[in-house]
C-alpha positions in Angstrom: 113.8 142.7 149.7 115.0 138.9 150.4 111.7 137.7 150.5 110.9 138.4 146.8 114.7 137.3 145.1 113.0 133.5 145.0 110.0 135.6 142.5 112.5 137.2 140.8 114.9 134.1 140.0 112.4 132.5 138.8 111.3 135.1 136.4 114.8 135.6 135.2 115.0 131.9 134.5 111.5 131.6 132.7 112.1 134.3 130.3 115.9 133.1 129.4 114.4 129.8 128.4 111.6 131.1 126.5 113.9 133.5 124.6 115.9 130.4 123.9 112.5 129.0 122.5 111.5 131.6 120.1 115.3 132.9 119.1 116.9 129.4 118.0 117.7 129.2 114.6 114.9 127.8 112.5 115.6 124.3 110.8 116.8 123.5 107.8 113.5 122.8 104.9 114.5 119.4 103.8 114.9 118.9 99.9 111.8 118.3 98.3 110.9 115.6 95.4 113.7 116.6 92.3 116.2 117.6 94.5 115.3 121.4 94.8 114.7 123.0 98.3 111.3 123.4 99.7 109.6 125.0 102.5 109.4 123.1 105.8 105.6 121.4 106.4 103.2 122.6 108.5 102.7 119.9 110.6 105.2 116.8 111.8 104.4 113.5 110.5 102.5 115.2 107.1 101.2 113.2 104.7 103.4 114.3 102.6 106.6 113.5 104.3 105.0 109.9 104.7 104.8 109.3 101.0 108.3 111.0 100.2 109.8 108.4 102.9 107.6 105.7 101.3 108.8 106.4 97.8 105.1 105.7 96.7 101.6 107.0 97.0 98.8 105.1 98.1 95.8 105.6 96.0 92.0 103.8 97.1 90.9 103.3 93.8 88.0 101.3 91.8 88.5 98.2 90.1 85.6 97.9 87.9 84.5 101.0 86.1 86.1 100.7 82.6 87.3 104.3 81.5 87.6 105.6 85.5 89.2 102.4 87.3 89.6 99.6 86.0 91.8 96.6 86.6 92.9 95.0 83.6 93.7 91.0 82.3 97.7 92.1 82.9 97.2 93.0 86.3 97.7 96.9 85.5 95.7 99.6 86.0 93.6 101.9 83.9 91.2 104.7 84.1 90.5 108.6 84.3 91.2 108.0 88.1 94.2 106.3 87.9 95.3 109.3 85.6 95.1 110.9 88.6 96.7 108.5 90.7 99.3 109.3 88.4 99.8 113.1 88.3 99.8 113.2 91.8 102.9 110.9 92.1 104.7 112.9 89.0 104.0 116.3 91.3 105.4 114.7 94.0 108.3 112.6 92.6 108.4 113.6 89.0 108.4 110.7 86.6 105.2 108.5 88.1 106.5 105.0 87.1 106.5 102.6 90.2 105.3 105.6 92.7 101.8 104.7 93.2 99.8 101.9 94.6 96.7 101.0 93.8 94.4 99.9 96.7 90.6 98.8 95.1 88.5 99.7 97.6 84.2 99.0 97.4 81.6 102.2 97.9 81.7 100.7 101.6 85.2 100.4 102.2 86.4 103.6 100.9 86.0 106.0 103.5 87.5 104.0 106.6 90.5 103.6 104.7 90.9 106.6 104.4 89.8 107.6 107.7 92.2 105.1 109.0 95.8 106.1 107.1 95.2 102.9 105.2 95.1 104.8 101.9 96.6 108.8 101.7 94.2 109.8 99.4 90.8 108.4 97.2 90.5 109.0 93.8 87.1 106.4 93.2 84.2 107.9 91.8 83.1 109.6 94.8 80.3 112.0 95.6 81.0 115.6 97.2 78.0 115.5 99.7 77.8 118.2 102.9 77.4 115.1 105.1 80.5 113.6 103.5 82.4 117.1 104.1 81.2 117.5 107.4 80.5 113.6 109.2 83.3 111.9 107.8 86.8 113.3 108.3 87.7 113.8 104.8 87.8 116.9 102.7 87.2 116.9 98.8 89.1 118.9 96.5 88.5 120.2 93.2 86.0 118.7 90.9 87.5 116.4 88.3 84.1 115.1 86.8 80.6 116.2 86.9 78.5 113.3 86.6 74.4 112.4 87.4 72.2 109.5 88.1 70.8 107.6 85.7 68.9 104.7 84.7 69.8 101.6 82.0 66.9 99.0 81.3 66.6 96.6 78.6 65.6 97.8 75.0 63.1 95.6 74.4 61.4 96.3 78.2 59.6 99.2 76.9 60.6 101.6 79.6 61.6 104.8 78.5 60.9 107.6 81.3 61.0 106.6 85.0 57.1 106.4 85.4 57.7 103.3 83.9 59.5 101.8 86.2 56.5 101.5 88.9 56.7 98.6 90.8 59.8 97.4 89.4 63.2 95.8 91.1 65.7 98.2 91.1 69.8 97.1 91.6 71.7 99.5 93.2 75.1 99.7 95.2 75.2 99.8 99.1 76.6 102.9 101.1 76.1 104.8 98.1 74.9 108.5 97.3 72.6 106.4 94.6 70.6 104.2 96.8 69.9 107.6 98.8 68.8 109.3 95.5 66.5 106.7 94.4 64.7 106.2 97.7 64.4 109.8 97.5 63.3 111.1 94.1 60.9 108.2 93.8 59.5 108.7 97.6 58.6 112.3 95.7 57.1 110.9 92.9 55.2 108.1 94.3 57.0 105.7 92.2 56.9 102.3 94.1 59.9 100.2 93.8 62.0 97.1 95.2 65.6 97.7 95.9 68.0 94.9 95.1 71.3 96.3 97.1 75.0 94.8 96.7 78.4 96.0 97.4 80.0 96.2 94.1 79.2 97.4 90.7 80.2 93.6 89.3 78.1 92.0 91.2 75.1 94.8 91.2 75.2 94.7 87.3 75.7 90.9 87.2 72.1 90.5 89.1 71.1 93.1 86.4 72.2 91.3 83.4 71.1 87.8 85.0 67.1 89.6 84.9 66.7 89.2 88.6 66.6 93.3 88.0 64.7 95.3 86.0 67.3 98.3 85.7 70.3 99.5 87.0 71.0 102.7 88.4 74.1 104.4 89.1 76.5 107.6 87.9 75.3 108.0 84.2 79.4 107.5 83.8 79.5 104.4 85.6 76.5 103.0 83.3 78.5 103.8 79.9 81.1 102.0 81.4 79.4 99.1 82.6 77.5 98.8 79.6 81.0 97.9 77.4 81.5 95.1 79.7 78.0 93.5 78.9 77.4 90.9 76.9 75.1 92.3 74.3 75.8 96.2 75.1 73.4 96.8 72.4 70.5 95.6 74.0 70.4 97.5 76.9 70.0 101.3 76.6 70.4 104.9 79.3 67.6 106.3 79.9 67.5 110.4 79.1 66.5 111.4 83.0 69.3 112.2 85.1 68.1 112.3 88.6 70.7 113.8 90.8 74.5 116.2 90.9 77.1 113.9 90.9 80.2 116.4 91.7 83.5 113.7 91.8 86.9 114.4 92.2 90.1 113.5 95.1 89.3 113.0 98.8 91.9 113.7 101.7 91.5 113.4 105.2 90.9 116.5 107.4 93.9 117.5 109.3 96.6 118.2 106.6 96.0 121.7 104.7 99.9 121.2 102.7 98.3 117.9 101.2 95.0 118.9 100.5 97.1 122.1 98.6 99.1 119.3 96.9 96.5 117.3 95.9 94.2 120.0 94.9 96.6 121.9 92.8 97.7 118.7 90.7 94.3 118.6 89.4 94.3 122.6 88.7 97.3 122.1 87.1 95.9 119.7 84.3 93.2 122.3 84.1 95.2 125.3 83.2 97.7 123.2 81.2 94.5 122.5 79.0 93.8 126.2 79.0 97.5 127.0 77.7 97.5 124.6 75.0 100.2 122.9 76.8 100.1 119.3 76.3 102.9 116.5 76.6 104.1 117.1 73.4 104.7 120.1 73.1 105.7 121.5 76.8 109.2 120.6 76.2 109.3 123.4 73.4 106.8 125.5 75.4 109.4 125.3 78.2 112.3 126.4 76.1 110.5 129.7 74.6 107.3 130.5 76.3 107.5 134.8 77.7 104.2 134.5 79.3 104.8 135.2 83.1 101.7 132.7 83.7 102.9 129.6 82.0 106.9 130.3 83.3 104.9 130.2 86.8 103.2 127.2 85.8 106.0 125.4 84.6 108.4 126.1 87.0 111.0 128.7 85.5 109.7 131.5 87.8 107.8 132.1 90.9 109.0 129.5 93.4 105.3 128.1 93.1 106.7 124.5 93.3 108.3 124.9 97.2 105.0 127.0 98.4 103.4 123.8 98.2 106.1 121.7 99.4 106.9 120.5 95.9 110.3 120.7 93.5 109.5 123.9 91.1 108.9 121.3 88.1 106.0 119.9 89.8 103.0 121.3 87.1 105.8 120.5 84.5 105.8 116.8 85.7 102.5 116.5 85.6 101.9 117.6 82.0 105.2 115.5 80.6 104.4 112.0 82.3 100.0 112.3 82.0 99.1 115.1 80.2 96.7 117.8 80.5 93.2 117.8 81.4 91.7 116.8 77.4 94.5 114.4 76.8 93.5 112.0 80.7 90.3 112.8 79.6 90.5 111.9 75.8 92.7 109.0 76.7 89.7 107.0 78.8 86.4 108.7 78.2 86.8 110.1 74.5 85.1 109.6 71.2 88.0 106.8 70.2 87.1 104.9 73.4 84.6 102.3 73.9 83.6 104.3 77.2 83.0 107.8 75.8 81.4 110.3 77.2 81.1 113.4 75.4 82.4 116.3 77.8 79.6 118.5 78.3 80.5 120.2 81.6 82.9 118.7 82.0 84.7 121.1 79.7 86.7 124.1 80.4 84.5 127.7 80.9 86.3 128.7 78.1 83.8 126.4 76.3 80.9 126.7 78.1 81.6 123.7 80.9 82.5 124.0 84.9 85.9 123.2 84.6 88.1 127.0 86.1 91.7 126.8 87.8 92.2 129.9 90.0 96.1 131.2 88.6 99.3 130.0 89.4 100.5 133.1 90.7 
């Protein structure tokens, strides 16, 4: 029996370290943003525990779509993007002030800043695409606009369907779903074309106004709000066709599931906050009185729905007190008392015939 004690010692010692392994008591979850406990992350070294050591998030941003990103004369920031800039850092940290940078990134620039940790998330007019999904390392969340190609020529040009733009010089961004979308729908059509391709929408829509162009073409969005920023926005007009589905909302990187929740769920939160009526008025009051199970889940008084995601339970409250809900970002930058407005079409709630549906806080 000698002969085997070695086998056996061994054995004994292998299984007292791996029950030491799998009993140890687990680790304490550290406190999450607003000083209430949440659970542990997933993964070391998640995004999320990056920002919350950082103090601030880093958002990859536009800088020159007026009503989604804009950069203003004062050096601040403004925009439906930046909104959302902006509800992600009251989710995470509560009141938003200071807690996001803004990093202006070009159509070409955007994804290898993300792909390299340079930014930790991209809210900039950006295209869902399968290749996008699949090639790229990045994973888009929920939907926050629903937008299509479209055209703007000059008023007095005549053109007024895309027929009419046979043989003409087109502008049109680089690395962009759009120059893919014109070489292809016009390929179909037989519609022969010059492309004029440059890396930002200032100078793309400066070569336009400067008639070394004969259109523009871009996210029917992006045209309304380029148009503001011409000199004679009167002269120049959209035409009806919309070419192409235009899905944008938040990009992450593959990898981190607890952010992509994070990120995902701040935007579903300014949906259902628009569903509730809740607003940033009134969700102090709401708060106070409300008996509906669904909005005390949303709002943090029941539910623990904050720490499942890593979050202090006041996260969806944060949101709604420091940006608003879903009508109110939108209303602030894209409706009818804006210079940029876009009337909201799908980009309304089912309730009202548009795209936009939460799945419940629950």
């Amino acid at each position: 029996m000698r002969k085997f004690f070695p086998f056996f010692a061994v054995l004994i010692v292998f299984s007292m370290l791996l029950a030491a392994c799998g009993g140890s008591a687990p680790t304490e979850a550290a406190p999450a943003a607003g000083g209430e406990e949440a659970a542990p992350a997933t993964q070391s070294g998640s995004t999320l525990q990056t920002v919350m050591d950082r103090g601030k998030v880093i958002c990859g941003v536009n800088k020159a779509v007026p009503g989604f990103g804009f950069l203003q004369e004062d050096g601040s920031y403004a925009g439906f993007d930046i909104d959302f800039c902006k509800a992600l850092a009251a989710a995470i940290f509560g009141d938003p002030e200071g807690r996001v940078e803004y990093r202006p990134l070009t159509a070409k620039e955007r994804f290898t800043a993300l792909q390299t940790g340079e930014i930790d998330v991209l809210i900039r007019n950006t295209t869902w695409t399968l290749t996008r999904d699949t090639e790229l390392g990045a994973n888009f969340v929920a939907t926050t606009f629903y937008d299509g190609q479209g055209f703007i020529v000059r008023k007095d040009s005549g053109i007024t369907k895309l027929e009419d733009l046979d043989g003409a010089t087109i502008c049109v961004g680089a690395g962009t779903t759009t120059e893919l979308n014109l070489a292809d729908v016009f390929a179909a059509r037989g519609i022969s074309y010059t492309p004029l391709v440059f890396e930002g929408a200032d100078e793309a829509t400066g070569a336009y106004e400067e008639g070394r162009c004969d259109s523009y073409t871009t996210d029917k969005s992006g045209l309304v709000a380029r148009r503001v920023v011409m000199a004679d926005p009167e002269a120049h007009v959209i035409l009806d066709e919309t070419i192409s589905k235009e899905p944008l909302g938040p990009v992450v990187r593959h990898g981190d599931d607890q952010w992509f929740d994070i990120v995902q769920w701040t935007v579903y939160a300014t949906f259902t906050a628009e569903e509730f009526g809740i607003t940033s008025a009134n969700v102090d009051e709401i708060k106070a009185t409300t008996e509906n199970p669904s909005i005390k889940k949303l709002l943090g008084l029941e539910g623990d729905m904050g720490q499942k995601l890593g979050l202090s339970n006041d996260w969806a409250y944060n949101i709604i007190k420091y940006v608003g809900n879903y009508a109110e970002i939108y209303d602030r930058n894209l409706g009818p008392d804006q210079p940029t407005y876009i009337p909201r079409g799908l980009n309304s709630l089912y309730t009202d015939g548009g795209l936009l549906y939460a799945p419940p806080v629950r």
